[in-house]
N, CA, C and O atoms as CSV, one atom per row, in Angstrom:
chain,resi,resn,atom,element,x,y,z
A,1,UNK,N,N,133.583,58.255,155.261
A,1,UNK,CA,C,134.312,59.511,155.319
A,1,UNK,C,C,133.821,60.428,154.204
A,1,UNK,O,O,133.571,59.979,153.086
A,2,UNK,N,N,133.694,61.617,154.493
A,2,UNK,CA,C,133.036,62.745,154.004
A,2,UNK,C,C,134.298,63.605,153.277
A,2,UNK,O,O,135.336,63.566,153.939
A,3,UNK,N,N,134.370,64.362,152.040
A,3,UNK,CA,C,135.355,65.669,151.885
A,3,UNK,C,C,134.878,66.778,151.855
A,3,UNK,O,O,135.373,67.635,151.123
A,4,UNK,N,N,133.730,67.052,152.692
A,4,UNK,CA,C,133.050,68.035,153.375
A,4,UNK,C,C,133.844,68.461,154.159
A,4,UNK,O,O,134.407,67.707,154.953
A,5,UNK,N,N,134.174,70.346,154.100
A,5,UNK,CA,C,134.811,70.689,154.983
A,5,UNK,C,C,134.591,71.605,155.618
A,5,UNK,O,O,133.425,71.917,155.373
A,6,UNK,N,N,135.040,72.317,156.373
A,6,UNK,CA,C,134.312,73.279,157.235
A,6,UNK,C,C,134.368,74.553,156.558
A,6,UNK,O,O,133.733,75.561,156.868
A,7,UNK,N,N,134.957,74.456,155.873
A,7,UNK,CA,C,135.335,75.666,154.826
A,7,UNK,C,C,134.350,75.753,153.988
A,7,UNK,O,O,133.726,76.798,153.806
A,8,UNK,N,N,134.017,74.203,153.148
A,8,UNK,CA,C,132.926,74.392,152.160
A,8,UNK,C,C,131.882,75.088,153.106
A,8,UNK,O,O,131.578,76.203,152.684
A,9,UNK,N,N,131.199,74.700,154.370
A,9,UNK,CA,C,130.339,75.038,155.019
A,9,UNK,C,C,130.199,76.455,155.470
A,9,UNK,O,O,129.198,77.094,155.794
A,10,UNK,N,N,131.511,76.791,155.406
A,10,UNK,CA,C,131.655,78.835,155.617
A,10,UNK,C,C,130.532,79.427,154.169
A,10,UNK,O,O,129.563,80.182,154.090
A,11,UNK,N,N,131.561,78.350,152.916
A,11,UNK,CA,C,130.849,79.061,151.817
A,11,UNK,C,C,129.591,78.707,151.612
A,11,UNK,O,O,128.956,79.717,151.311
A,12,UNK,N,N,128.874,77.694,151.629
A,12,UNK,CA,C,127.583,77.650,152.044
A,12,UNK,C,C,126.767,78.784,152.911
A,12,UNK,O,O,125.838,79.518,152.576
A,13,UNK,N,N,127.297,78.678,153.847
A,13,UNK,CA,C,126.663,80.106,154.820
A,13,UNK,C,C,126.595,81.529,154.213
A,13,UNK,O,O,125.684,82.346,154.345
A,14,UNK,N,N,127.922,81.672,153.419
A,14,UNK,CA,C,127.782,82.515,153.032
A,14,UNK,C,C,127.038,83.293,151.708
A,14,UNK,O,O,126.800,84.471,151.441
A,15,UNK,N,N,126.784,81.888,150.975
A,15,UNK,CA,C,126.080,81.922,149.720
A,15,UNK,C,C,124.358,82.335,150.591
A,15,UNK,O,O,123.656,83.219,150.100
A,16,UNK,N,N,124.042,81.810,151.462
A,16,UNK,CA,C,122.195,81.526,151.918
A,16,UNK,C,C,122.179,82.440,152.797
A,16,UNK,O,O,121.030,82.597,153.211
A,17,UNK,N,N,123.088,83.277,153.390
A,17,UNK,CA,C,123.172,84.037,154.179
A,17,UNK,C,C,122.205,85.370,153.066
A,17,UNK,O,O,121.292,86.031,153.560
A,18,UNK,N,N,122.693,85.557,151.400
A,18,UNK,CA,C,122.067,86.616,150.946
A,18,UNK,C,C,120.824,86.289,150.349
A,18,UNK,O,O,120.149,87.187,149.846
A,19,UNK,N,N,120.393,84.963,150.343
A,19,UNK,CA,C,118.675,84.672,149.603
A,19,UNK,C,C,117.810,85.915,150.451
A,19,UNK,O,O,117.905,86.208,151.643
A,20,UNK,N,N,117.176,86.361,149.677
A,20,UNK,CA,C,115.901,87.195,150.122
A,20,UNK,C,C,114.750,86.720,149.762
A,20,UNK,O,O,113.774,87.424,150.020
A,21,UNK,N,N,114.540,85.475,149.108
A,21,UNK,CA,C,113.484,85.171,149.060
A,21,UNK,C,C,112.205,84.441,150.379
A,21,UNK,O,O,111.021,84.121,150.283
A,22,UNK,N,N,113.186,84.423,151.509
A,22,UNK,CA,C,112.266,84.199,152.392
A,22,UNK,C,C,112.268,81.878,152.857
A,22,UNK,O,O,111.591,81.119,153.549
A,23,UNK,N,N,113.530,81.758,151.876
A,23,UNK,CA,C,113.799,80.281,151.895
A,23,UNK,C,C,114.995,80.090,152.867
A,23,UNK,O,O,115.088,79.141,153.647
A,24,UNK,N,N,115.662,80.828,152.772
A,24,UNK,CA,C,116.576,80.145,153.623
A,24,UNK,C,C,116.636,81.011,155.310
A,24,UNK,O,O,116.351,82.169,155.615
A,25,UNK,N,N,117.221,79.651,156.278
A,25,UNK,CA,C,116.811,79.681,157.606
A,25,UNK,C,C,118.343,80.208,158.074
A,25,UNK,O,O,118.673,80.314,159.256
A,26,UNK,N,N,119.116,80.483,157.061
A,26,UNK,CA,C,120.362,81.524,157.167
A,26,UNK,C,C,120.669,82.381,157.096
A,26,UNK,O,O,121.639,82.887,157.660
A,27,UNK,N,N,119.428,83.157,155.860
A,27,UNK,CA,C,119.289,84.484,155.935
A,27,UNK,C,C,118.767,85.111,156.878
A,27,UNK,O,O,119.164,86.179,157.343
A,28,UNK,N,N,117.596,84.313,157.304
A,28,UNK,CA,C,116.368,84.550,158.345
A,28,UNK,C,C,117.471,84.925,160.237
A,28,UNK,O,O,117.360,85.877,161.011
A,29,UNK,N,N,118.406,83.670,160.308
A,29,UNK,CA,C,118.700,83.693,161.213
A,29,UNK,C,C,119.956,85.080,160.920
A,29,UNK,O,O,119.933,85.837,161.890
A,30,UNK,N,N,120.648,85.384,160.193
A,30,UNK,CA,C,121.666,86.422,160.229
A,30,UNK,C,C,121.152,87.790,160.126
A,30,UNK,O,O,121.803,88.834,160.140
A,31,UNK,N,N,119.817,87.619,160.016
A,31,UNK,CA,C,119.260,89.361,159.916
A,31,UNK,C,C,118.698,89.528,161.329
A,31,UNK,O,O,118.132,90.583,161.616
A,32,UNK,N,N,118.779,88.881,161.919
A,32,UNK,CA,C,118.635,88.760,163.847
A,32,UNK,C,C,119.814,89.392,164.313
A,32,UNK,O,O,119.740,89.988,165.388
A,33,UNK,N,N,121.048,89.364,163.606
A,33,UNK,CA,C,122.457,89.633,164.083
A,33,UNK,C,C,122.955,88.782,165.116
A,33,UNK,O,O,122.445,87.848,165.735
A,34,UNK,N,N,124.424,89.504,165.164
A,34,UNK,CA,C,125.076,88.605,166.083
A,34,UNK,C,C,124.773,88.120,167.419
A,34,UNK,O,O,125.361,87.185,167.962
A,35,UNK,N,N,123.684,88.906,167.996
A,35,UNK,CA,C,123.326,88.661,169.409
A,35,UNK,C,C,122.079,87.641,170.002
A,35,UNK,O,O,121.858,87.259,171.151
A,36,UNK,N,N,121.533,87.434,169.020
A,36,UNK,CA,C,121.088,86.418,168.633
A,36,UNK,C,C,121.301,84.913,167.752
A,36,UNK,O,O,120.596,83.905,167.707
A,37,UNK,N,N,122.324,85.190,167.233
A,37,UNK,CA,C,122.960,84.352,166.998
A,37,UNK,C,C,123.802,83.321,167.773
A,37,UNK,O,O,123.793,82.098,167.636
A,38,UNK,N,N,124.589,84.134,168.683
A,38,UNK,CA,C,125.151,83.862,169.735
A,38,UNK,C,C,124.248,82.954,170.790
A,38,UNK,O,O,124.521,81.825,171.197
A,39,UNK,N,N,123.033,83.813,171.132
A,39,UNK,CA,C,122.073,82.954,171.791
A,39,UNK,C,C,121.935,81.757,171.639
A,39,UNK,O,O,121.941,80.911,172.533
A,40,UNK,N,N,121.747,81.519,170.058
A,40,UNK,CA,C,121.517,80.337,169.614
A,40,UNK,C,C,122.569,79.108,169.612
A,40,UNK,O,O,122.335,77.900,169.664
A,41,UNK,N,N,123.822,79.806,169.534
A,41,UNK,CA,C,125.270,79.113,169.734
A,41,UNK,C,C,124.821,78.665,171.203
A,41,UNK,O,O,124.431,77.499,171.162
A,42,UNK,N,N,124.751,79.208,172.474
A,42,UNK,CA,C,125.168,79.157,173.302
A,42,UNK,C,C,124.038,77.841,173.569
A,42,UNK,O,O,124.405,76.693,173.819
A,43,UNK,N,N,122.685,78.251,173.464
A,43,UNK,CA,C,121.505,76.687,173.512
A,43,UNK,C,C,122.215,75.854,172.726
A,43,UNK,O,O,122.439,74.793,173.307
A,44,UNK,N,N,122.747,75.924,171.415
A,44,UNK,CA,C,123.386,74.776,170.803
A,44,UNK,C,C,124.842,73.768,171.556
A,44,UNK,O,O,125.156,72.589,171.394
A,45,UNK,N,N,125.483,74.910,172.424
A,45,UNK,CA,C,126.191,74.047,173.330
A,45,UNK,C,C,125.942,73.390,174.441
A,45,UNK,O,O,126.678,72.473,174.806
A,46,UNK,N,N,125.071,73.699,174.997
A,46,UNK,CA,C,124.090,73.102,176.091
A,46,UNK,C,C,123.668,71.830,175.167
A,46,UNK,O,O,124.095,70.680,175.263
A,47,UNK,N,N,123.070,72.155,174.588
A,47,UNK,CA,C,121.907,70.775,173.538
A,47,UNK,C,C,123.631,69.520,173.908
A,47,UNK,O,O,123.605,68.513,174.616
A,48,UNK,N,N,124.941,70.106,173.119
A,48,UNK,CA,C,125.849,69.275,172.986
A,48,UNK,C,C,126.367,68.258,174.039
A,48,UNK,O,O,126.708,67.076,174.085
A,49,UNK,N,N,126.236,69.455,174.954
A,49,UNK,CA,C,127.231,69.099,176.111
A,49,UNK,C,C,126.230,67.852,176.724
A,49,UNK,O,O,126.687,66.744,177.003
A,50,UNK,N,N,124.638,68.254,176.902
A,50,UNK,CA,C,124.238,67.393,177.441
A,50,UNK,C,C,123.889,65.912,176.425
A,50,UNK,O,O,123.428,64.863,176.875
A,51,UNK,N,N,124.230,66.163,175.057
A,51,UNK,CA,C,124.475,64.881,174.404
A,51,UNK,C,C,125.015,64.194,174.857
A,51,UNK,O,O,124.586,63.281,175.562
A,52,UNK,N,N,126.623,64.541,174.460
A,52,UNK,CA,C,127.500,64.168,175.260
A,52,UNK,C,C,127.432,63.269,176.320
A,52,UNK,O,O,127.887,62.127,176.269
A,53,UNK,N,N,126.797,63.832,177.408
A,53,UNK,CA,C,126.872,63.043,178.500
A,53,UNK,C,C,125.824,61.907,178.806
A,53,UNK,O,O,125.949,61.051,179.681
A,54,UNK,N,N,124.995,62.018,178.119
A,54,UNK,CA,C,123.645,61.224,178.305
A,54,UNK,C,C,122.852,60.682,177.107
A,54,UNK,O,O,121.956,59.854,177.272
A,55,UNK,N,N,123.152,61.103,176.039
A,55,UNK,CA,C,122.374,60.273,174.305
A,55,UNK,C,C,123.429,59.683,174.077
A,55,UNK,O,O,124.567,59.672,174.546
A,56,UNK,N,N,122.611,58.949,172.895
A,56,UNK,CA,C,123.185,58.133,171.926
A,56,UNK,C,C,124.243,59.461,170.819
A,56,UNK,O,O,124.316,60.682,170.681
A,57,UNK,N,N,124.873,58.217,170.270
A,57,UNK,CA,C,125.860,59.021,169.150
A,57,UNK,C,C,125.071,59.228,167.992
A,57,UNK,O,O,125.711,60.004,167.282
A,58,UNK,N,N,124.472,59.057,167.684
A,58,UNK,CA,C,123.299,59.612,166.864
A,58,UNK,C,C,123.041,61.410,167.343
A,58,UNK,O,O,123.335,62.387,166.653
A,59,UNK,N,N,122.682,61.409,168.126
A,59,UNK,CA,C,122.536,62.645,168.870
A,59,UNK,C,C,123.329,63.719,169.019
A,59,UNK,O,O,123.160,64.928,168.861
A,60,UNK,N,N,124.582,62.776,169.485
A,60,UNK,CA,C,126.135,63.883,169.763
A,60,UNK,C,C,126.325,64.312,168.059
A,60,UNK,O,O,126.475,65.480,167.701
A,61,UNK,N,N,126.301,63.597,167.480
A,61,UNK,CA,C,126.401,64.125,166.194
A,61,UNK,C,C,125.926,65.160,165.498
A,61,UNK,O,O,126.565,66.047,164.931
A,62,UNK,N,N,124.335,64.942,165.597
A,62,UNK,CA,C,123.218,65.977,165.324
A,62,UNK,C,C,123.193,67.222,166.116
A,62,UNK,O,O,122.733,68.180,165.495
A,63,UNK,N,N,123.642,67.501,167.564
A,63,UNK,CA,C,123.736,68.263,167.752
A,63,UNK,C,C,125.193,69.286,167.808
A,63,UNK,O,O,125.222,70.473,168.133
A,64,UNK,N,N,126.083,68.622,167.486
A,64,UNK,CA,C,127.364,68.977,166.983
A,64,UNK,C,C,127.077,69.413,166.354
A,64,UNK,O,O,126.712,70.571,166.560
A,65,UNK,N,N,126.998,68.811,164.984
A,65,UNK,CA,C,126.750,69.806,163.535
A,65,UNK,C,C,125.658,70.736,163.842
A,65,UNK,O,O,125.996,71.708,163.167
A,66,UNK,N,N,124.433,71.101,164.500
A,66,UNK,CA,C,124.446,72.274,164.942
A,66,UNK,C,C,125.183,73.296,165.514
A,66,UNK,O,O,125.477,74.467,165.271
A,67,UNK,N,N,125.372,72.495,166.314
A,67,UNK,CA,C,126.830,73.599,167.334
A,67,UNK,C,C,127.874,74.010,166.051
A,67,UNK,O,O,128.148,75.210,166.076
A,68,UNK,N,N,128.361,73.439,165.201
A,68,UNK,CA,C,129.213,73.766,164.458
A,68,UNK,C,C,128.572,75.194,163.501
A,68,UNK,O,O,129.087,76.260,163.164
A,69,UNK,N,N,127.362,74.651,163.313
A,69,UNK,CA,C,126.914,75.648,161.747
A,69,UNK,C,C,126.876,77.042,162.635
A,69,UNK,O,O,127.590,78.012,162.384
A,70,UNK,N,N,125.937,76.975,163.696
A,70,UNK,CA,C,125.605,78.222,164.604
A,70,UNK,C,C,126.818,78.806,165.085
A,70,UNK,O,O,126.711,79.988,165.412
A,71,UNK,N,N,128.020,78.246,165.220
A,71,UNK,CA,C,129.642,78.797,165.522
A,71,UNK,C,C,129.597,79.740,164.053
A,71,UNK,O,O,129.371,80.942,163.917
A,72,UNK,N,N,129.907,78.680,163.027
A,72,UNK,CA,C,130.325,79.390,161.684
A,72,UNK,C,C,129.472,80.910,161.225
A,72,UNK,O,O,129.953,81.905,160.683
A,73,UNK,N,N,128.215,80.684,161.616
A,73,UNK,CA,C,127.047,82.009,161.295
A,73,UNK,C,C,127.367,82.756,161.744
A,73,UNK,O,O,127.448,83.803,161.102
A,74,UNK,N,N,127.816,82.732,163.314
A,74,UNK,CA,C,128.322,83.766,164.619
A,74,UNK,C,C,129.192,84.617,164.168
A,74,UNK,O,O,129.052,85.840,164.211
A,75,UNK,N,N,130.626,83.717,163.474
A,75,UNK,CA,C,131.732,84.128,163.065
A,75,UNK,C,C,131.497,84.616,161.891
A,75,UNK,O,O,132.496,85.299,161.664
A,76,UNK,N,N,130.834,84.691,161.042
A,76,UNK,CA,C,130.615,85.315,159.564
A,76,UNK,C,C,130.190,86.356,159.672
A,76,UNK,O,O,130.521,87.309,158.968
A,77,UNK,N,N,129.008,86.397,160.974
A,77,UNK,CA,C,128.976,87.989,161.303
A,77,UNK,C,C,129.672,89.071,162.049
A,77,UNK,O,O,129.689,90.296,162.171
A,78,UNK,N,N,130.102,88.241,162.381
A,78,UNK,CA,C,131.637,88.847,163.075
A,78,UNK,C,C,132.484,89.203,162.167
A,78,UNK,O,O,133.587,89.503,162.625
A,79,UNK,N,N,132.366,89.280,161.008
A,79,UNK,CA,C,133.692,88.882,160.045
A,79,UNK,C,C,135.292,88.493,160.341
A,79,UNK,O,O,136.366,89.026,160.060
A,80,UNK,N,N,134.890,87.300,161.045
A,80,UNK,CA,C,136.505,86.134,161.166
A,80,UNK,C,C,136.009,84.833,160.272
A,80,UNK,O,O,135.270,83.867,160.464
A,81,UNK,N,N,136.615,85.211,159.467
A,81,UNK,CA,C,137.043,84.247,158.388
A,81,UNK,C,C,137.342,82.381,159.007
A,81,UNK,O,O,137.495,81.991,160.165
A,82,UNK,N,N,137.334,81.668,157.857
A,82,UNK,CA,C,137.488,80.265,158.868
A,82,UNK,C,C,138.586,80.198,158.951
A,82,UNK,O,O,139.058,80.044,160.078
A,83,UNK,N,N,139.720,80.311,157.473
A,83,UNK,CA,C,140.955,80.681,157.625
A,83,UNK,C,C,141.756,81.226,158.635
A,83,UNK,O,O,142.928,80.854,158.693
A,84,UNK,N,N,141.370,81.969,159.367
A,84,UNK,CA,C,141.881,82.553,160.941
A,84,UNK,C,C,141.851,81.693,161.588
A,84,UNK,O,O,142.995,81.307,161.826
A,85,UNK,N,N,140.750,80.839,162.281
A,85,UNK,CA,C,140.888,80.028,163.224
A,85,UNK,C,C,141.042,78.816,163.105
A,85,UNK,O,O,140.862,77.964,163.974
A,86,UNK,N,N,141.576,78.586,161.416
A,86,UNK,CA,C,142.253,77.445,161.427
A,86,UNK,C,C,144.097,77.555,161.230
A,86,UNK,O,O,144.996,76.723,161.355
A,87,UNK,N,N,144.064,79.175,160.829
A,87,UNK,CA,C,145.538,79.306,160.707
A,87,UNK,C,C,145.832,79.269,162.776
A,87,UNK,O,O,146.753,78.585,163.222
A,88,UNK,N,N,145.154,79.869,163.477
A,88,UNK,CA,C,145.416,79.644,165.146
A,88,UNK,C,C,145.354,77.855,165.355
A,88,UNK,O,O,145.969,77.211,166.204
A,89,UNK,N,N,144.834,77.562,164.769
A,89,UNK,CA,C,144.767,75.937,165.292
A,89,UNK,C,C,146.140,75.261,164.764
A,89,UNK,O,O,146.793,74.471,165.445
A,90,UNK,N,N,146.369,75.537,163.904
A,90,UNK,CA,C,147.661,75.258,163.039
A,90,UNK,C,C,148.683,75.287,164.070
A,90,UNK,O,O,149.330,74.332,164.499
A,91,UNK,N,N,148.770,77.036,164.557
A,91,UNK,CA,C,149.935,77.002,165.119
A,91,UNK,C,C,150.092,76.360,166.970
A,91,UNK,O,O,151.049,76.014,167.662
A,92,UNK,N,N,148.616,76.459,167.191
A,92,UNK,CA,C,148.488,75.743,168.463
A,92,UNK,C,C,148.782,74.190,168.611
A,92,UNK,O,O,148.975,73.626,169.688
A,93,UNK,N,N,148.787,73.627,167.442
A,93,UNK,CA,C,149.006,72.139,167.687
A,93,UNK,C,C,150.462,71.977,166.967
A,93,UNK,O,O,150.804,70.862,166.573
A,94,UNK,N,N,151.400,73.226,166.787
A,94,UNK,CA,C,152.664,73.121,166.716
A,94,UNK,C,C,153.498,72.606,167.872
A,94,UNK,O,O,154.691,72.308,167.808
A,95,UNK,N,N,152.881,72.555,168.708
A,95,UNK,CA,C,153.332,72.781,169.917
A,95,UNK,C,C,152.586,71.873,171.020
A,95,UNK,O,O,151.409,72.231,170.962
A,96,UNK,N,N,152.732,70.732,172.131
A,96,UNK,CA,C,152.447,70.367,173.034
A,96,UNK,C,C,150.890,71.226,173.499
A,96,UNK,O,O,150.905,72.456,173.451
A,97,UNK,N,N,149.614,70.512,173.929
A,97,UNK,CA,C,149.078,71.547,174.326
A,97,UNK,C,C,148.964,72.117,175.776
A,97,UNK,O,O,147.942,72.701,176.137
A,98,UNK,N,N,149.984,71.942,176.555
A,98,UNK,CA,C,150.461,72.062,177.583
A,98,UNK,C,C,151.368,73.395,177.612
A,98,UNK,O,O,151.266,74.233,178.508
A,99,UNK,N,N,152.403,73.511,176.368
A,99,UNK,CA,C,152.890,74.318,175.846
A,99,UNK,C,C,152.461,75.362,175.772
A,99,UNK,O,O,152.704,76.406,176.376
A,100,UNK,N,N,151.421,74.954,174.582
A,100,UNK,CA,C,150.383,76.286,174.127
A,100,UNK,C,C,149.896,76.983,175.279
A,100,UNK,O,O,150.108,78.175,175.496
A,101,UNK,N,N,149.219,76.189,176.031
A,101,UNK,CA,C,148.099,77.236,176.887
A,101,UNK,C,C,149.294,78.212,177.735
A,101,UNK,O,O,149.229,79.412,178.002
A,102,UNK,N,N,150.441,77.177,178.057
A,102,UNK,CA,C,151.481,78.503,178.825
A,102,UNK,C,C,152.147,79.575,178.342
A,102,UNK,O,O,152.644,80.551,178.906
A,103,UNK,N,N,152.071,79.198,177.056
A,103,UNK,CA,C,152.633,80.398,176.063
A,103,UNK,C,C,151.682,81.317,176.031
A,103,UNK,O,O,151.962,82.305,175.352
A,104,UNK,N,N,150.255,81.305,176.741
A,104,UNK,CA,C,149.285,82.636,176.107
A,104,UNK,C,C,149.327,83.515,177.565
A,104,UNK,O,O,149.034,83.088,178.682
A,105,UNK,N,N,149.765,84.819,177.210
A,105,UNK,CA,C,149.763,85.415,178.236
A,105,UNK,C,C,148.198,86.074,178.994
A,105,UNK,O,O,147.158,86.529,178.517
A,106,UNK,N,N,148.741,85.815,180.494
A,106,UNK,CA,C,147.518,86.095,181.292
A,106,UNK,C,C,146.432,85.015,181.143
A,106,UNK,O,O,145.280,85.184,181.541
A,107,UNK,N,N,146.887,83.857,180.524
A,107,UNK,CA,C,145.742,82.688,181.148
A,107,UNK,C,C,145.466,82.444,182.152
A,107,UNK,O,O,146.366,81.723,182.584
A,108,UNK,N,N,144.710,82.592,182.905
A,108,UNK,CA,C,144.723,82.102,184.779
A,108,UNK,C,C,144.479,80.469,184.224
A,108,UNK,O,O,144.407,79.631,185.123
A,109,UNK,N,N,144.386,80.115,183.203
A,109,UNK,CA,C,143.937,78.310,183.427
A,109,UNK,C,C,145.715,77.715,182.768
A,109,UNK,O,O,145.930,76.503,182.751
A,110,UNK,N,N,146.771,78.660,182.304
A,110,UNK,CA,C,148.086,77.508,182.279
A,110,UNK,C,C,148.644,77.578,183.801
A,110,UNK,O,O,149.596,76.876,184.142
């Protein structure tokens, strides 16, 4: 068990996000902007999903923590904080998640 948290990992991003020296692959990737970024989220969930279903856990892992970092980059340029979508997770698992999804209005999926 790790006390690595997703938070430290916001601030990480956000520290390598300003190197200009041409070292980091965070700066490189956030001066692409969000639409490319996104791109990269979206291959990173594919990579997952088909972990998931067909590699080893070795794999699901490795490509998780991609999927995760490329979420966090997305959202930093977005400016949503991690704090937000962990204060929404908070209050979503107050509650049944059966609950939740019927409580959000205009879901066609509760």
């Amino acid at each position: 068990m790790t006390d690595f948290s997703l938070t430290d990992l916001e601030t990480i991003i956000a520290d390598r996000a300003s190197v200009t020296d041409g070292s980091s692959y965070t700066a490189k990737l956030s001066e692409k902007g969000v639409s490319h970024v996104a791109k990269k989220l979206g291959e990173e969930a594919v990579e997952t999903v088909i972990a998931l279903v067909s590699e080893d856990e070795e794999r699901v892992v490795s490509e998780s923590a991609d999927l995760i970092y490329h979420l966090l980059v997305a959202l930093r340029l977005r400016g949503v904080p991690m704090s937000d979508i962990l204060a929404k997770l908070g209050r979503r698992t107050a509650m049944t998640g059966l609950e939740e999804k019927a409580s959000r209005p205009g879901d066609p999926t509760s």
